[in-house]
C-alpha positions in Angstrom: -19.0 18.2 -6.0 -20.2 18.2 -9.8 -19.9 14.6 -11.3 -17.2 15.7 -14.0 -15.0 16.3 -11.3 -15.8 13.4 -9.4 -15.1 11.4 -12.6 -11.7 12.8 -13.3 -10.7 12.2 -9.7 -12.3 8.4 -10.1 -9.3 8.4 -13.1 -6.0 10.0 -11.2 -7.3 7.6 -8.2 -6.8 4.5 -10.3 -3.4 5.6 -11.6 -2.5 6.6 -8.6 -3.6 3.0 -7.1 -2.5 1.0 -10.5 1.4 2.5 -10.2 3.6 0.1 -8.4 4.6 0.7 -4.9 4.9 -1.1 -1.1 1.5 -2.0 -1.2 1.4 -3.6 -4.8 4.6 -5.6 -3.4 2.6 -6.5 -0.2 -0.8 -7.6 -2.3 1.3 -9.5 -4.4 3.1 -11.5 -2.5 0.3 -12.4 0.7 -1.7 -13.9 -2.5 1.2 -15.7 -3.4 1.9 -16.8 0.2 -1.8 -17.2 1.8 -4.4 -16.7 -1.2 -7.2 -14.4 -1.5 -9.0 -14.9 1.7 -6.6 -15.3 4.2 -5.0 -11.8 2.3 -8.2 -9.8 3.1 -7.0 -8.7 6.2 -3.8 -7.0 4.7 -5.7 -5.4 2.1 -8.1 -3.7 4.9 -5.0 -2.8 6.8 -3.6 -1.1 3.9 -6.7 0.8 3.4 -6.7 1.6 7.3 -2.8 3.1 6.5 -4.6 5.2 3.3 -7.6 6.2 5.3 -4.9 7.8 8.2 -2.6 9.7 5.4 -6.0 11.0 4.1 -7.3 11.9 7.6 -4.2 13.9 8.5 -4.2 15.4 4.9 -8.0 16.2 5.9 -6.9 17.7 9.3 -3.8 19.8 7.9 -1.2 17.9 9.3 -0.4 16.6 5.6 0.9 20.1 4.3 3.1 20.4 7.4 4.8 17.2 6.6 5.1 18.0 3.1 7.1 21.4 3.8 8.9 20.3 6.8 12.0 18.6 5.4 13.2 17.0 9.3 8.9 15.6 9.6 9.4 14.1 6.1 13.0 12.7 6.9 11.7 11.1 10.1 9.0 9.3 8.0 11.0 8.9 5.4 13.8 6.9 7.4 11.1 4.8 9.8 9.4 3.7 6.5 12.5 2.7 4.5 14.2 0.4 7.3 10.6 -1.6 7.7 10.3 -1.5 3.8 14.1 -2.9 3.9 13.6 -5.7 6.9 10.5 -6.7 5.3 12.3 -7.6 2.2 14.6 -9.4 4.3 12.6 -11.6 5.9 10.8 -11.9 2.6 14.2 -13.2 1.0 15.3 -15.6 3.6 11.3 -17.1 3.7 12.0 -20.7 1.7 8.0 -21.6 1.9 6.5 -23.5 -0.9 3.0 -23.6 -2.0 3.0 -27.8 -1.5 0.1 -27.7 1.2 -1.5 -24.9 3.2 0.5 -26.5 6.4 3.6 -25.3 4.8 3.5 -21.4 4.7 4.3 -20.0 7.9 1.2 -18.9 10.2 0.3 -15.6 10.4 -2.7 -14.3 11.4 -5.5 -11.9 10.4 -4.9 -9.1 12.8 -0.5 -9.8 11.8 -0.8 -9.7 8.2 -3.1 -6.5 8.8 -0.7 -4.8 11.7 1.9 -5.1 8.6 0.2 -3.8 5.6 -1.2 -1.1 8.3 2.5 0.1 8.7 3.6 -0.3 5.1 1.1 2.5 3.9 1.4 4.6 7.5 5.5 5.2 6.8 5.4 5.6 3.2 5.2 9.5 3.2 4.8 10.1 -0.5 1.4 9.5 -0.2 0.8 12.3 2.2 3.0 14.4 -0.1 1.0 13.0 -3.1 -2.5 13.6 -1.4 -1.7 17.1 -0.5 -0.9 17.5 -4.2 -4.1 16.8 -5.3 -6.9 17.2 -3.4 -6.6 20.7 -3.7 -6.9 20.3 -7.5 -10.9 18.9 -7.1 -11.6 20.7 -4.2 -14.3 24.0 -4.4 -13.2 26.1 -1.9 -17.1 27.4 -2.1 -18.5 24.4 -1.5 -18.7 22.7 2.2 -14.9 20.8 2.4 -15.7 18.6 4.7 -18.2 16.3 2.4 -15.8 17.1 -0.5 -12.8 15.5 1.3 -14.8 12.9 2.5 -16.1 11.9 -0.9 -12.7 12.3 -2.4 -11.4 9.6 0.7 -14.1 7.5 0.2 -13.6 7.3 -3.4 -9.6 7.0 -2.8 -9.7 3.6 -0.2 -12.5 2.0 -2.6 -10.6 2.2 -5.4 -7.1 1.3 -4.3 -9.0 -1.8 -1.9 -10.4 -2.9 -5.5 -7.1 -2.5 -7.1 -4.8 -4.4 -4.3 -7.8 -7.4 -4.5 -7.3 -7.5 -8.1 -3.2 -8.1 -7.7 -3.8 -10.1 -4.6 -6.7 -12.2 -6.8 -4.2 -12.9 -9.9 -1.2 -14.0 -7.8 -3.3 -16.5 -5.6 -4.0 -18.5 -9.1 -0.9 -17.8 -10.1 0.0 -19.3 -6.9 -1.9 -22.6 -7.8 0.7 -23.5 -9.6 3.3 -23.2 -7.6 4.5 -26.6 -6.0 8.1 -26.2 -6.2 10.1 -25.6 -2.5 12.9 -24.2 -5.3 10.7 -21.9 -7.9 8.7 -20.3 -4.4 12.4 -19.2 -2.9 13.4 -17.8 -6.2 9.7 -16.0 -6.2 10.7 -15.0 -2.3 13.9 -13.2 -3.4 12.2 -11.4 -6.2 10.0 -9.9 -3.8 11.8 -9.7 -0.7 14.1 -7.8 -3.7 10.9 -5.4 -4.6 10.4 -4.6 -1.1 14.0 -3.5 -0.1 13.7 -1.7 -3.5 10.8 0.2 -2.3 12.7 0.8 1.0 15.7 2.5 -1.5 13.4 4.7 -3.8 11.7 5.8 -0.3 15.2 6.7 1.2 16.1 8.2 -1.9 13.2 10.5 -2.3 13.1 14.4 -1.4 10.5 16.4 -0.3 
């Protein structure tokens, strides 16, 4: 792969990672809820979800999805009801950031079971992958190394991206000590994340 290709992928990769979506919503709010470190696992998981789209993208499975309106309905449908109960549970969570005791245990392999699932049933991003790959990929060249390059470069950025919205909102959640201003916070997201679960119902193949 030449490196002026490479680059211009490195730039669509961060817009693609940069736009707002589930997985913005998730990084956000675990580094409001649990801080950087304990938010690590989340932002692997999501990466585990991106590195399966990709995978199945790699494998052809991707374009069948993407022209099979009843394959894309089923994902489409399993990803909006999670997206929708997640944002209900985030709305009715009333943690504050007082003391670590106070926001509800969950651990590692949870957090990363969740933000596994957010990025598995969110089928735009098979849709969106299938989209583009083809645009950086030479069809003379060995397309194997190519899409794993292009994968690579994919989870790197968008785990850099969601540590960098995960980062800001744990300082952000520093100061945070209000029971009252961290339900209001809680709505707003649990709010994003059934809005996520609407634009996902709402989108077509």
């Amino acid at each position: 792969m030449d490196m002026h290709v490479w680059l211009a992928y490195v730039v669509t990769a961060i817009v693609f990672s940069l736009a707002p979506g589930s997985g913005t919503v998730n990084s956000i709010s675990n580094g409001l809820s649990y801080g950087t470190r304990r938010s690590l696992a989340a932002i692997a998981g999501l990466q585990v979800g991106l590195a399966i789209h990709i995978a199945l993208v790699g494998a052809g499975i991707g374009a069948l999805v993407a022209q099979s309106a009843l394959a894309f309905s089923i994902i489409k449908w399993v990803g909006a009801a999670y997206l929708v109960w997640l944002g209900i549970q985030k709305w009715r969570d009333r943690s504050s950031m007082v003391t670590a005791d106070s926001v509800p245990h969950l651990s590692g392999f949870k957090l990363m079971r969740k933000a596994v699932l957010i990025n598995l049933t969110n089928p735009k991003s098979i849709v969106f992958l299938v989209a583009l790959f083809p645009q950086f990929i030479d069809p003379t060249q060995d397309q194997l190394t190519q899409l794993m390059v292009l994968g690579l470069t994919t989870v790197t950025i968008d785990a850099i991206v969601m540590l960098g919205y995960t980062s800001l909102a744990a300082q952000m959640g520093r100061f945070i000590r209000s029971e009252r201003i961290m339900s209001k916070i809680n709505k707003v997201f649990g709010s994003m994340f059934m809005g996520c679960g609407a634009l996902l119902a709402a989108a077509k193949a």
